[in-house]
TORPA-4810 file (N, C-alpha, C, O; in nm, 3 decimals):
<nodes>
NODE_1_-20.771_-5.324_-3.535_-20.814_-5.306_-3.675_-20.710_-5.366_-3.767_-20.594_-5.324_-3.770_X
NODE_2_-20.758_-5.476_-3.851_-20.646_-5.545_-3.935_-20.667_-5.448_-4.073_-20.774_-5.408_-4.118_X
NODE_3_-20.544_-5.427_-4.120_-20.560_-5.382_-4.248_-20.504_-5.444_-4.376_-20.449_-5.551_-4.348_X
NODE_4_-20.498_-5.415_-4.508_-20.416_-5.497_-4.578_-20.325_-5.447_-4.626_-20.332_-5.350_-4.701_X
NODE_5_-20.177_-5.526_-4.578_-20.025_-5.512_-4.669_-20.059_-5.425_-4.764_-20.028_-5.306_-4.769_X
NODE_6_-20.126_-5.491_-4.846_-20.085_-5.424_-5.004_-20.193_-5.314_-5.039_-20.235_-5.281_-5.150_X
NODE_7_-20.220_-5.271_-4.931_-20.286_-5.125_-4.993_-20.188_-5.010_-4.921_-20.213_-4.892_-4.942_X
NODE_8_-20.077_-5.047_-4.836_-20.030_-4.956_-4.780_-19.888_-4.958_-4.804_-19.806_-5.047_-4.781_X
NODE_9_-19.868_-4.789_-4.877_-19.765_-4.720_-4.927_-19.642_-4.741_-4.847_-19.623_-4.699_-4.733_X
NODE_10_-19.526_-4.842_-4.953_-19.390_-4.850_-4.885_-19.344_-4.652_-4.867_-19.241_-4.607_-4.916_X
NODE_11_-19.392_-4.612_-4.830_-19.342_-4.482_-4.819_-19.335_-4.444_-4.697_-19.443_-4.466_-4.642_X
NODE_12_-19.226_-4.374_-4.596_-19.224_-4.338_-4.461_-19.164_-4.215_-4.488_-19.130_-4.175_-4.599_X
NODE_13_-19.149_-4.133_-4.342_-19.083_-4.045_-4.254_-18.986_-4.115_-4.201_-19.004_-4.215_-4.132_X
NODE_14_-18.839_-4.051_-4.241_-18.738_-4.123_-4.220_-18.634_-3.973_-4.138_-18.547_-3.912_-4.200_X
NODE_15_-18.672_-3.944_-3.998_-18.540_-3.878_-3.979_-18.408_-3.925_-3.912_-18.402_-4.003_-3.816_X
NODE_16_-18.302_-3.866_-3.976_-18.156_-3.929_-3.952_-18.081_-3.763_-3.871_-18.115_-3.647_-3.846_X
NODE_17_-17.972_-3.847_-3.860_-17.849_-3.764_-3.781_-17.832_-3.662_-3.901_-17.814_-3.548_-3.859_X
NODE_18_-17.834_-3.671_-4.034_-17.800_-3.589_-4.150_-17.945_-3.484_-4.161_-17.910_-3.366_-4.164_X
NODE_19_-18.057_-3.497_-4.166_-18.186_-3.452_-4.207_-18.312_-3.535_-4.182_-18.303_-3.642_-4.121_X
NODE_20_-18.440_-3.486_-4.232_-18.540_-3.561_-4.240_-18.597_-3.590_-4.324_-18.705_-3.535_-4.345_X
NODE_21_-18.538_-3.712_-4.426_-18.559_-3.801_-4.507_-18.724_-3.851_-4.544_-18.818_-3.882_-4.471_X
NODE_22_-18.709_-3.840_-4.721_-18.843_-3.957_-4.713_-18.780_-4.086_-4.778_-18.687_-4.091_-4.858_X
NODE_23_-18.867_-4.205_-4.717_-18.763_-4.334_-4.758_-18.901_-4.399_-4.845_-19.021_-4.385_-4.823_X
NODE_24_-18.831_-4.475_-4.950_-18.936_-4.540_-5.047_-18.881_-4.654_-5.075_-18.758_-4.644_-5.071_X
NODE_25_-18.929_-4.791_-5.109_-18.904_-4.945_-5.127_-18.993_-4.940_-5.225_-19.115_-4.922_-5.225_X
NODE_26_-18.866_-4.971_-5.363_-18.904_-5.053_-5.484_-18.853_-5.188_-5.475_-18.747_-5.225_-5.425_X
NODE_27_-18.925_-5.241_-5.517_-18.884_-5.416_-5.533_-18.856_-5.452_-5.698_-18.913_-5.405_-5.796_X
NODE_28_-18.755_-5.546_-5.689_-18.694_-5.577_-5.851_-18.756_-5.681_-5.855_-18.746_-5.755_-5.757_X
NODE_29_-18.837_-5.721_-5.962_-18.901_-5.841_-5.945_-18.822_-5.949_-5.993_-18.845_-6.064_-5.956_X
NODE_30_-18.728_-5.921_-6.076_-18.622_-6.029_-6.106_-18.511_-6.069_-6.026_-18.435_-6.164_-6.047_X
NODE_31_-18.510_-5.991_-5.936_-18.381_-6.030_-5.811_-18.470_-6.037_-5.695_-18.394_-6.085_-5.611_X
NODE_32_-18.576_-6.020_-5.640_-18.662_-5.994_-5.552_-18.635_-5.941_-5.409_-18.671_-5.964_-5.294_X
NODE_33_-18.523_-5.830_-5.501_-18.441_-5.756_-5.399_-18.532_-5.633_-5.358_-18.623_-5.618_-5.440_X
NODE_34_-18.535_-5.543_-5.259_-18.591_-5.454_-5.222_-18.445_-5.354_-5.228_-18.342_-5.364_-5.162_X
NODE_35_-18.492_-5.240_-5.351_-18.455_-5.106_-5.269_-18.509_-4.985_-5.246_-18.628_-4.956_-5.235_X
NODE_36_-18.369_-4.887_-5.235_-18.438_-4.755_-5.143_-18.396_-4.658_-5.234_-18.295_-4.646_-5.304_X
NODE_37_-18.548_-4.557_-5.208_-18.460_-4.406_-5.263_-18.518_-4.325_-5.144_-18.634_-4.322_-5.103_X
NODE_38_-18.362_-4.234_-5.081_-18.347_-4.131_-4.970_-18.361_-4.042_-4.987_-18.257_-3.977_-4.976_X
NODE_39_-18.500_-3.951_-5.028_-18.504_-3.806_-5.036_-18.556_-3.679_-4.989_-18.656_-3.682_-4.917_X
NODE_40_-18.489_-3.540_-5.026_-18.533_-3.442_-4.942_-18.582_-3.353_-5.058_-18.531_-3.347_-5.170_X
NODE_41_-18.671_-3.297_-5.021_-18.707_-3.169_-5.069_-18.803_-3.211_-5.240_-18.840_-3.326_-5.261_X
NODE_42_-18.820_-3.137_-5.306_-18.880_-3.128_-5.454_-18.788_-3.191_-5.543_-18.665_-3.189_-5.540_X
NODE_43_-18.885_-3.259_-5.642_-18.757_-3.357_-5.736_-18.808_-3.285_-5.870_-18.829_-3.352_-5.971_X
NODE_44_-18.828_-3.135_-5.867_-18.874_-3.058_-5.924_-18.829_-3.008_-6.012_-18.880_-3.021_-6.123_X
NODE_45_-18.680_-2.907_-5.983_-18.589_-2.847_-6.046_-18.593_-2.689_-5.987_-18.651_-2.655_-5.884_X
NODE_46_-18.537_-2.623_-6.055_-18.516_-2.599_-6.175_-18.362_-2.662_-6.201_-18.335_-2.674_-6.321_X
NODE_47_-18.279_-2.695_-6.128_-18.175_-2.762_-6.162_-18.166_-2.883_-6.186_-18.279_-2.928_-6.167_X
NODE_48_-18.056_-3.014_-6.237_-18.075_-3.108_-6.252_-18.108_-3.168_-6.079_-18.084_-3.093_-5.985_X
NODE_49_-18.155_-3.286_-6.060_-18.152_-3.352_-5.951_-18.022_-3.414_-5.902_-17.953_-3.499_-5.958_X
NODE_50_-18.003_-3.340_-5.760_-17.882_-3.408_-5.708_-17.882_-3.559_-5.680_-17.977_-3.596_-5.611_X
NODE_51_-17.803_-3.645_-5.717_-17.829_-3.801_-5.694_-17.694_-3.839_-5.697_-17.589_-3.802_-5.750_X
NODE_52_-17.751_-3.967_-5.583_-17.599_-4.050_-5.548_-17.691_-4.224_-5.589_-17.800_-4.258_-5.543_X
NODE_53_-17.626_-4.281_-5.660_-17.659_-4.426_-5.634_-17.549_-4.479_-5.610_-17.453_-4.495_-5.685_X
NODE_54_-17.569_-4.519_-5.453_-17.512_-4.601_-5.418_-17.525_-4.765_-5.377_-17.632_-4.801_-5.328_X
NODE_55_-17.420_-4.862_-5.397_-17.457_-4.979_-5.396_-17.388_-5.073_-5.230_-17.271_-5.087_-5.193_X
NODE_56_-17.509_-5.117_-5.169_-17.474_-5.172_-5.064_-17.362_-5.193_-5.048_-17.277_-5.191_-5.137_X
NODE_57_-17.345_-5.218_-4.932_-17.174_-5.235_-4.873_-17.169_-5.268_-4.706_-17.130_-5.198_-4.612_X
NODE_58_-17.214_-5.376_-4.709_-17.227_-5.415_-4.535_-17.127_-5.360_-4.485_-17.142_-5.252_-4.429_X
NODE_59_-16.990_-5.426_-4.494_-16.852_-5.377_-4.427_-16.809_-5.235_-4.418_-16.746_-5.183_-4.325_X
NODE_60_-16.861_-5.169_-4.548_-16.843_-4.987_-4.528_-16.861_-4.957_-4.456_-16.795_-4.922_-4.358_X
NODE_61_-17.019_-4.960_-4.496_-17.129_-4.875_-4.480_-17.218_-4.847_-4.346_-17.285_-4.754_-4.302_X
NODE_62_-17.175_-5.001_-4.298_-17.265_-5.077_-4.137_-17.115_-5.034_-4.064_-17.103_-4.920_-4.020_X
NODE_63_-17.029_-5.108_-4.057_-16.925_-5.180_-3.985_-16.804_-5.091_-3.993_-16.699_-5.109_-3.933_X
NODE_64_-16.846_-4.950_-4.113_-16.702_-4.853_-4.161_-16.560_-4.903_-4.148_-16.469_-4.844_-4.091_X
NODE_65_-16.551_-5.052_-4.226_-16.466_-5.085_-4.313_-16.375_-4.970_-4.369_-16.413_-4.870_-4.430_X
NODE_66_-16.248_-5.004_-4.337_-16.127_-4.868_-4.394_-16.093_-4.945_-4.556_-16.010_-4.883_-4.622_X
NODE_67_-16.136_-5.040_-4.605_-16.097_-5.118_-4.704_-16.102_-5.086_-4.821_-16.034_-5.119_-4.918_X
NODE_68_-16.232_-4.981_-4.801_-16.318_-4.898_-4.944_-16.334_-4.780_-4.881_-16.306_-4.746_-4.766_X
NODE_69_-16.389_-4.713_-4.983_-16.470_-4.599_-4.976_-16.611_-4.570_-4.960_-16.667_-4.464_-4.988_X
NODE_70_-16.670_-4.685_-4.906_-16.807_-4.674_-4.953_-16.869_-4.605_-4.807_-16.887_-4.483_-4.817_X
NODE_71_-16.879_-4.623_-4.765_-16.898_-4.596_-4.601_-16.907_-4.396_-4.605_-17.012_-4.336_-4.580_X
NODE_72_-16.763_-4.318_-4.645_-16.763_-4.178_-4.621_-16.830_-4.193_-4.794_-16.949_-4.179_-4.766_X
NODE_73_-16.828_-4.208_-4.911_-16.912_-4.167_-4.967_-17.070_-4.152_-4.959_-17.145_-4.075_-5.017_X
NODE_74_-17.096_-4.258_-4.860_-17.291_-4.282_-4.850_-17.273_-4.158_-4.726_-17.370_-4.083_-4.713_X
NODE_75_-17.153_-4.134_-4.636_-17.254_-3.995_-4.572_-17.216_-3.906_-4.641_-17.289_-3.811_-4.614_X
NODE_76_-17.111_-3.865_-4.751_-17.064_-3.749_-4.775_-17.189_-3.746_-4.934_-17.198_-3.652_-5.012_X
NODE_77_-17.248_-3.844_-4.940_-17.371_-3.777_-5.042_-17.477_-3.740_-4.975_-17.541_-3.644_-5.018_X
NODE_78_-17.521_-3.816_-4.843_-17.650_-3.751_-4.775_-17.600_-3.612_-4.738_-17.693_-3.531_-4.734_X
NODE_79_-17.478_-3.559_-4.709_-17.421_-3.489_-4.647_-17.434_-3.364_-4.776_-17.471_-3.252_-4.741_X
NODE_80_-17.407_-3.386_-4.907_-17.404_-3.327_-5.035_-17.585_-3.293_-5.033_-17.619_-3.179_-5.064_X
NODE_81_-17.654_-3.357_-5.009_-17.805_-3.315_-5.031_-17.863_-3.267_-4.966_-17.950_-3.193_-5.012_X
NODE_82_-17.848_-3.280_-4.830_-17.900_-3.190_-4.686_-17.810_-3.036_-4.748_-17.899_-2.955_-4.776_X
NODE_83_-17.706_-2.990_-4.769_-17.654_-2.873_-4.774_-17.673_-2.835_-4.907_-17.623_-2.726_-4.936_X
NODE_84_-17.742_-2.905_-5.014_-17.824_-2.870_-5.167_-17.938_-2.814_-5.127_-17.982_-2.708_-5.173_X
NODE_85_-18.002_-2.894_-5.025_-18.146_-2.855_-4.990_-18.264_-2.967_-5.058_-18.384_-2.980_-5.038_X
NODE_86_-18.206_-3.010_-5.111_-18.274_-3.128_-5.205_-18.211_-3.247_-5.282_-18.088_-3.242_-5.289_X
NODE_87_-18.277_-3.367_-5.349_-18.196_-3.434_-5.422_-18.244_-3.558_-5.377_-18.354_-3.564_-5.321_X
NODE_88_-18.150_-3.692_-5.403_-18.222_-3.828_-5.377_-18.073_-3.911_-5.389_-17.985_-3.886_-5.471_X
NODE_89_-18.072_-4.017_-5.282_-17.999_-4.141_-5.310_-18.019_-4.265_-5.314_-18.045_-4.318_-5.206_X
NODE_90_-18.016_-4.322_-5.394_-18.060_-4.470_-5.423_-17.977_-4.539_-5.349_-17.859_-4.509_-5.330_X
NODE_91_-18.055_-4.669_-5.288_-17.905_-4.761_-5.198_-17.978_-4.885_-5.250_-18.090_-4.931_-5.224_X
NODE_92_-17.872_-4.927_-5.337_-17.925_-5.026_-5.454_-17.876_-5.175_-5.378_-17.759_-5.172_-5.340_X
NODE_93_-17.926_-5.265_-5.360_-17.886_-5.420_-5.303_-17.769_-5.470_-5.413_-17.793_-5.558_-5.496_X
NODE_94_-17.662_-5.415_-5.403_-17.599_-5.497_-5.519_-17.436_-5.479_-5.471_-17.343_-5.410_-5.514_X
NODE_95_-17.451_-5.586_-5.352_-17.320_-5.571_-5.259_-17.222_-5.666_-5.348_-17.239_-5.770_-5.412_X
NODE_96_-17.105_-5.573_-5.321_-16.958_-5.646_-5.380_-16.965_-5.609_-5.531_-16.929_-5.685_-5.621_X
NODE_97_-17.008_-5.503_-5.545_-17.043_-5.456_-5.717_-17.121_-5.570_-5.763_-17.064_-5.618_-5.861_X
NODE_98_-17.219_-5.628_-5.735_-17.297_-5.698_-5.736_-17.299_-5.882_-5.750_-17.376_-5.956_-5.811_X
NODE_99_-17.168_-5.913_-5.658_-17.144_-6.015_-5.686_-17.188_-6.100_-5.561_-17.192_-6.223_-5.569_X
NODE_100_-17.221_-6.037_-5.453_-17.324_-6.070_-5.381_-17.199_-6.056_-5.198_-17.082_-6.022_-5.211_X
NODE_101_-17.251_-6.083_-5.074_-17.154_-6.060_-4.982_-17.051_-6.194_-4.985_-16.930_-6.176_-4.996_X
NODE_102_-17.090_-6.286_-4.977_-17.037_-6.436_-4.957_-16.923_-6.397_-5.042_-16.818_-6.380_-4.980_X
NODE_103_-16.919_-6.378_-5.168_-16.839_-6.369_-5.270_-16.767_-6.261_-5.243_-16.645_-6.273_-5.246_X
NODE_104_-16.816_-6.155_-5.216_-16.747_-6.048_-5.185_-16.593_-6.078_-5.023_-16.486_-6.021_-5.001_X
NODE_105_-16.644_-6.159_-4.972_-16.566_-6.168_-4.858_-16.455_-6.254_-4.942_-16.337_-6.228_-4.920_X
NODE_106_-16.488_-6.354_-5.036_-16.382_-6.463_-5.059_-16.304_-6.337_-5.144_-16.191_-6.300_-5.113_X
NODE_107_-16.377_-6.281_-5.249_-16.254_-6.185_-5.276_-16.196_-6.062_-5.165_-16.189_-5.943_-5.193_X
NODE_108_-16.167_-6.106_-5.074_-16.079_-5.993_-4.955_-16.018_-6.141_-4.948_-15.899_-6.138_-4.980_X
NODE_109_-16.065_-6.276_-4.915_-15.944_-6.333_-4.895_-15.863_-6.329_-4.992_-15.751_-6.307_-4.946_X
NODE_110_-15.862_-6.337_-5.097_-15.777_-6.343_-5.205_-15.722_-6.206_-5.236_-15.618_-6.201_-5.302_X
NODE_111_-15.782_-6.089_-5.194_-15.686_-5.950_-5.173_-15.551_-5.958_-5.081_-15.442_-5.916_-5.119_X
NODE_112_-15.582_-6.033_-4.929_-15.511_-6.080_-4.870_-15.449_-6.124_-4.905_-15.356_-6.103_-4.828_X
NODE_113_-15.402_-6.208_-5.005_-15.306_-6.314_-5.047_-15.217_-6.217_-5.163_-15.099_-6.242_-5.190_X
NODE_114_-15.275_-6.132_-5.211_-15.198_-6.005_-5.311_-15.297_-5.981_-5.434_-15.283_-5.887_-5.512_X
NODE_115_-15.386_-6.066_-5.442_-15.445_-5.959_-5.556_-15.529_-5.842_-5.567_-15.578_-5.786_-5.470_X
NODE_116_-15.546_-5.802_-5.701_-15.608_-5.659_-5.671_-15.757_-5.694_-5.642_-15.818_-5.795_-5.609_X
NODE_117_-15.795_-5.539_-5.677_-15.979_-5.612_-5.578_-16.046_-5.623_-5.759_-16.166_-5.653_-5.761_X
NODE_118_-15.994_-5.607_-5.869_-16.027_-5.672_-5.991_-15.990_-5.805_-6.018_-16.078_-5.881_-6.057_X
NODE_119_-15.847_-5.856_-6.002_-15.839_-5.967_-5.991_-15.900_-6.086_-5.940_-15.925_-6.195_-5.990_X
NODE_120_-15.920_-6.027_-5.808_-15.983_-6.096_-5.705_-16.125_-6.162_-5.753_-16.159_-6.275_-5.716_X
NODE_121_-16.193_-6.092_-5.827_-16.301_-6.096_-5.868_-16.321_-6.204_-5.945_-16.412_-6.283_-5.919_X
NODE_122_-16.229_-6.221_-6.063_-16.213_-6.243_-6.187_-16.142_-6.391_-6.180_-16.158_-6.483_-6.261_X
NODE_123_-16.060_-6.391_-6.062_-16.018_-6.569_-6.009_-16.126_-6.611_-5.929_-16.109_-6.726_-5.888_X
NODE_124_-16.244_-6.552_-5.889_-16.352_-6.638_-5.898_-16.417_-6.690_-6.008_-16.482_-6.790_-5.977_X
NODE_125_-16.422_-6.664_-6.115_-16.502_-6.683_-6.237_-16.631_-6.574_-6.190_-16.745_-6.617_-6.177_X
NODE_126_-16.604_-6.457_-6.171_-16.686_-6.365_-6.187_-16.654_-6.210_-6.244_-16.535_-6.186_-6.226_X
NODE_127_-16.728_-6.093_-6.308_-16.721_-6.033_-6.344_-16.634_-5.947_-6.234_-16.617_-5.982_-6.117_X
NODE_128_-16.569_-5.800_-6.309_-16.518_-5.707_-6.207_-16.630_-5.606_-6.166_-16.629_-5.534_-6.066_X
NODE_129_-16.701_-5.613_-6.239_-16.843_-5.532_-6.203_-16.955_-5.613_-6.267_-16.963_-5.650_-6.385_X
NODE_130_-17.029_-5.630_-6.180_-17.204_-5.698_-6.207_-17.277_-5.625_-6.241_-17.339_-5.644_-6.346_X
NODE_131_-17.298_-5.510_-6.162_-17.377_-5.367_-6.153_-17.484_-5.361_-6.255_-17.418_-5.403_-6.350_X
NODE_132_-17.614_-5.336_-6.309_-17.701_-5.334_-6.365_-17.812_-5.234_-6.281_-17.891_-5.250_-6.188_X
NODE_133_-17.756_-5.085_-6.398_-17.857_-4.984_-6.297_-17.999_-4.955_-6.352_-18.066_-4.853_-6.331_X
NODE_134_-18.046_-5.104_-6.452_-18.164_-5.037_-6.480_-18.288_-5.033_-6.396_-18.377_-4.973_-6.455_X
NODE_135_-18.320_-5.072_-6.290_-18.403_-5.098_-6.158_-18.371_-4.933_-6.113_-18.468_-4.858_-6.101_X
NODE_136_-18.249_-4.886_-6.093_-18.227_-4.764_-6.071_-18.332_-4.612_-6.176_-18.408_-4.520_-6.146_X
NODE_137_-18.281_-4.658_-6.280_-18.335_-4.584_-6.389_-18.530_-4.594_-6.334_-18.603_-4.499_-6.305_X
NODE_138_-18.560_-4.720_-6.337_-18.667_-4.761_-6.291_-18.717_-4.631_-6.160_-18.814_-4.556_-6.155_X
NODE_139_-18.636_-4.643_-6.095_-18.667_-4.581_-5.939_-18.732_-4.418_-6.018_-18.842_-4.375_-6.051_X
NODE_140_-18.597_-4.372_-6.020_-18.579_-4.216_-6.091_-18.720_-4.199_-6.151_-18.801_-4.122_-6.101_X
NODE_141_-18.748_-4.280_-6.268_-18.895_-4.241_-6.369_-18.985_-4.217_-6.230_-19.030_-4.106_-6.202_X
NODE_142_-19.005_-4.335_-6.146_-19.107_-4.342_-6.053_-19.135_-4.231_-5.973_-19.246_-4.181_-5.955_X
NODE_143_-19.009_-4.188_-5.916_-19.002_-4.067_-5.820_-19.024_-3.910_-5.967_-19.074_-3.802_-5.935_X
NODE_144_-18.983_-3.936_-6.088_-19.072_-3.793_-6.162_-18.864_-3.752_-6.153_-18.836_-3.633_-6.140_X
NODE_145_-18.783_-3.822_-6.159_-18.632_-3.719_-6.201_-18.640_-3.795_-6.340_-18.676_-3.910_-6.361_X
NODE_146_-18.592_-3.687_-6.440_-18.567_-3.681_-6.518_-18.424_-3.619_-6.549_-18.372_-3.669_-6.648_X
NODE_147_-18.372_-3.550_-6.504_-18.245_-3.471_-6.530_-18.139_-3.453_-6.377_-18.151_-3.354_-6.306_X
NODE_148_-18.065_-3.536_-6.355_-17.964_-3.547_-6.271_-17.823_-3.475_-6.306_-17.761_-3.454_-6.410_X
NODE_149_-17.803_-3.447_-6.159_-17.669_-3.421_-6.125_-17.569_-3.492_-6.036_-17.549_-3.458_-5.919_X
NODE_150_-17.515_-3.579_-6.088_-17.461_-3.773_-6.026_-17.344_-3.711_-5.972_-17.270_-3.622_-6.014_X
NODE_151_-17.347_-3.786_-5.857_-17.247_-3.756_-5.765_-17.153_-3.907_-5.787_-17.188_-4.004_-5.719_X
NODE_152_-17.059_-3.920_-5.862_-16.982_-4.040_-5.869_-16.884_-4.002_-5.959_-16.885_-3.899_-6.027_X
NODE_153_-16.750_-4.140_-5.958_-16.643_-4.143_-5.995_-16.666_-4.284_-6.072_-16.582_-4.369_-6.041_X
NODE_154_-16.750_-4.320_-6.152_-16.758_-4.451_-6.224_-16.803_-4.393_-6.341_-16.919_-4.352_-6.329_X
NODE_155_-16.750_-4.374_-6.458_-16.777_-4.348_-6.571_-16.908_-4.472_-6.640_-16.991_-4.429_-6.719_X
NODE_156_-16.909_-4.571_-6.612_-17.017_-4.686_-6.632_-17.111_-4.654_-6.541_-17.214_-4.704_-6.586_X
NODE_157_-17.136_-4.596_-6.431_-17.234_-4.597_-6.419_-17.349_-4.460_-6.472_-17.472_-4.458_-6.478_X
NODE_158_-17.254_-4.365_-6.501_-17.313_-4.244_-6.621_-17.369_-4.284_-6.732_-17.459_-4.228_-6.795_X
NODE_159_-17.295_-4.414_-6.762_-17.296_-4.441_-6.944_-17.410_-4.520_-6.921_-17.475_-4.521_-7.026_X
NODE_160_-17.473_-4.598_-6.818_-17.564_-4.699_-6.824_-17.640_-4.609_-6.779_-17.734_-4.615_-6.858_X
NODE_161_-17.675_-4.488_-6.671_-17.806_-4.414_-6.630_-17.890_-4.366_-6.805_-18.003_-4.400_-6.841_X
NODE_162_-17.785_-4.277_-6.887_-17.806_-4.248_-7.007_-17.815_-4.352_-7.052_-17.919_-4.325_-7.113_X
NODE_163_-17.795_-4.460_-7.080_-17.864_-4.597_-7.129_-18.007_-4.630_-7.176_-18.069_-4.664_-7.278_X
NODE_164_-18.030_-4.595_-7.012_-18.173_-4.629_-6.962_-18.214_-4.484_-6.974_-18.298_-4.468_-6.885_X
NODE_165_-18.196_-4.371_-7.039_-18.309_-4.268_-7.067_-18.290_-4.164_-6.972_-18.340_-4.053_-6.990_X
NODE_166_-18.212_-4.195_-6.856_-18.176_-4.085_-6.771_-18.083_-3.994_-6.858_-18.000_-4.040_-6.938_X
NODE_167_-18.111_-3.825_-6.829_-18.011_-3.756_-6.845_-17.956_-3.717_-6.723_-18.009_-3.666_-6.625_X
NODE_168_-17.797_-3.762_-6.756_-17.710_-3.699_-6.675_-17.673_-3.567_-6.746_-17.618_-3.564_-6.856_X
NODE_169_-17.709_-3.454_-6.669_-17.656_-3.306_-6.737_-17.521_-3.332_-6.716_-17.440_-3.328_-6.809_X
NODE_170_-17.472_-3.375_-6.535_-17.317_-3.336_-6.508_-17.335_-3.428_-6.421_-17.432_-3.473_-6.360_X
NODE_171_-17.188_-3.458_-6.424_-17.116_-3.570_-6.271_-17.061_-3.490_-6.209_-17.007_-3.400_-6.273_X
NODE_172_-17.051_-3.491_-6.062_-16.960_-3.424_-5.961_-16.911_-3.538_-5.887_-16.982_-3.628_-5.843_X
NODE_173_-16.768_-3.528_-5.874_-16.677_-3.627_-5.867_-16.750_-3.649_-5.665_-16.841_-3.585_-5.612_X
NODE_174_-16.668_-3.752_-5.609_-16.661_-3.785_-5.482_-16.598_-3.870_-5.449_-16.612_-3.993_-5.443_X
NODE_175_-16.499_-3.780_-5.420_-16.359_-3.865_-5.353_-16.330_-3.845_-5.188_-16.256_-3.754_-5.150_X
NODE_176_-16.372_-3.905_-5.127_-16.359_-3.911_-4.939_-16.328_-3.995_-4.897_-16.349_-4.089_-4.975_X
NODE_177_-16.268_-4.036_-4.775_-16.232_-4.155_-4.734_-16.096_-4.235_-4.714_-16.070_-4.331_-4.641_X
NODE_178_-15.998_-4.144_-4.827_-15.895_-4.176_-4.903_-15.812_-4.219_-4.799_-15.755_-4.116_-4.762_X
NODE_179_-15.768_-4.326_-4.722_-15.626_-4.372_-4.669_-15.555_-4.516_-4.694_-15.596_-4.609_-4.763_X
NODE_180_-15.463_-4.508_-4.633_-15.334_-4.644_-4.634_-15.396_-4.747_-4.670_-15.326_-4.820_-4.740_X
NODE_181_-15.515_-4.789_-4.649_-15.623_-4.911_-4.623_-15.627_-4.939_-4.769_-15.586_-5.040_-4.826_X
NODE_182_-15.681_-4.835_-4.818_-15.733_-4.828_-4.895_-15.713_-4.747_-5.075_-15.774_-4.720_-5.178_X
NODE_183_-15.612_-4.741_-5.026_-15.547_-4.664_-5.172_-15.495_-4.733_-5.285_-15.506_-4.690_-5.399_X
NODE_184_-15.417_-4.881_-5.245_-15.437_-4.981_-5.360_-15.574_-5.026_-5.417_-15.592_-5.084_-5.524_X
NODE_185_-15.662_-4.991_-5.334_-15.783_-5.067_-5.397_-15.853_-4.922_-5.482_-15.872_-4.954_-5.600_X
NODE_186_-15.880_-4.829_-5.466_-15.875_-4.657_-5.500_-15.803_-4.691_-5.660_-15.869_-4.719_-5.760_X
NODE_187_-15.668_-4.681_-5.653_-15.571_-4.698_-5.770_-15.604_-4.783_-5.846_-15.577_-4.768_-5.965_X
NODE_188_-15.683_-4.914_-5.796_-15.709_-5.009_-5.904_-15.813_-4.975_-6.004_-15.814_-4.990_-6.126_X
NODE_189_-15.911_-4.919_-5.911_-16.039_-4.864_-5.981_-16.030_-4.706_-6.061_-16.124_-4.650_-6.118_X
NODE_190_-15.868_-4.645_-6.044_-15.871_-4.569_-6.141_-15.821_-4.606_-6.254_-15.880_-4.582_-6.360_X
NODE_191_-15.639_-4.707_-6.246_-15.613_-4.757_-6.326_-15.670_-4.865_-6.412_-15.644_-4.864_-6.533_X
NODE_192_-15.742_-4.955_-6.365_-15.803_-5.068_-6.406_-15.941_-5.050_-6.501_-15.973_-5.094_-6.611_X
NODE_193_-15.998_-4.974_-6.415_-16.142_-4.960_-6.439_-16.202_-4.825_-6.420_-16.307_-4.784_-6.371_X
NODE_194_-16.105_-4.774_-6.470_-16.143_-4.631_-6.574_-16.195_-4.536_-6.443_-16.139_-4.431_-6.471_X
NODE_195_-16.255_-4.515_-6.339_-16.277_-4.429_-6.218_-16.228_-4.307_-6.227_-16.106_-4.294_-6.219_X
NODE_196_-16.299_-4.208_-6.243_-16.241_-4.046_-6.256_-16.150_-4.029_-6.119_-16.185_-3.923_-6.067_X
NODE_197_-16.074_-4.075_-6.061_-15.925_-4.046_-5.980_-15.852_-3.997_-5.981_-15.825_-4.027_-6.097_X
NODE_198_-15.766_-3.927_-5.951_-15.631_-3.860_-6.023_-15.549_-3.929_-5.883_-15.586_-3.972_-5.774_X
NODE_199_-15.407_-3.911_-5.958_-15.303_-3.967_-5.873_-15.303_-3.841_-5.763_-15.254_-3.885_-5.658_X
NODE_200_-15.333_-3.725_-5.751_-15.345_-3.599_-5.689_-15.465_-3.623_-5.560_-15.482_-3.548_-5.464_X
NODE_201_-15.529_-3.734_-5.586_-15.642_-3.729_-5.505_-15.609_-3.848_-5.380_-15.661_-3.861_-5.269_X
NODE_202_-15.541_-3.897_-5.423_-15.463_-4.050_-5.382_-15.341_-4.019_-5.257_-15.273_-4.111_-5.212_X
</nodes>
């Protein structure tokens, strides 16, 4: 029995080592990127919605790269929503803070050589952050959240959800991951680029 693509719902049954997930594919029609939102339970309330958006990270996230943090933050938010009981994480295509992987690797060579992972960026002739969460905002309306509870340490990405019409009631910080590898690059993104960090967490 042939059926057709496009009458059938990007929506699955997704169970993982963490819970049993529902997984959903929005497509950006201007990047003709596909992403995901990971969720459990009612996006109901009565509290704000627990949410993590997180942004790809092959080397973290796949390969658990000690370089970043991205890797223990994507389980320590599924990990934050299975023990909420509910909530959602976006895993947004926008690797290397959205400067894409290719680029992202040339800036580690140039970390290698001593600069920071802002610098690095920025002697490409590219931004220190690309990031554009309105596709995100997008997701949220779709799935019915209106009122979040953001699990992050990026003050820009609060200021842009509220941008786009999301209320953030509250941020809850998420700091995991933290070692030797990785603590100049940690420090940059508190000193540099504003990251709720404390030298206490470091």
């Amino acid at each position: 029995m042939k059926v057709e693509p496009s009458n059938i719902p990007s929506v699955a049954f997704l169970p993982t080592e963490f819970a049993d997930f529902q997984i959903e594919v929005f497509n950006e029609p201007e990047t003709g990127f596909d992403h995901v939102a990971i969720s459990l339970g009612s996006m109901e309330g009565p509290d704000p919605v627990l949410l993590r958006v997180h942004s790809e990270c092959l080397t973290g996230d796949v390969f658990a790269s000690k370089r970043c943090d991205c890797g223990p933050q994507l389980h320590a938010a599924l990990n934050a929503i299975v023990e909420k009981g509910w909530g959602v994480l976006l895993y947004l295509r926008q690797e290397g803070r959205g400067i894409g992987l290719h680029a992202k690797i040339q800036a580690y060579h140039l970390q290698d050589e001593g600069a920071d992972t802002l610098d690095a960026n920025l002697m490409l002739g590219l931004p220190a952050d690309a990031r554009n969460y309105s596709i995100a905002a997008d997701m949220l309306n779709s799935l019915g959240v209106k009122q979040v509870n953001l699990l992050t340490n990026n003050p820009e990405k609060v200021d842009q959800l509220k941008e786009y019409g999301i209320d953030v009631v509250t941020r809850t910080p998420l700091i995991v991951g933290v070692s030797d590898t990785n603590r100049d690059y940690l420090a940059t993104k508190a000193g540099r680029m504003g990251h709720h960090i404390d030298d206490a967490d470091l």
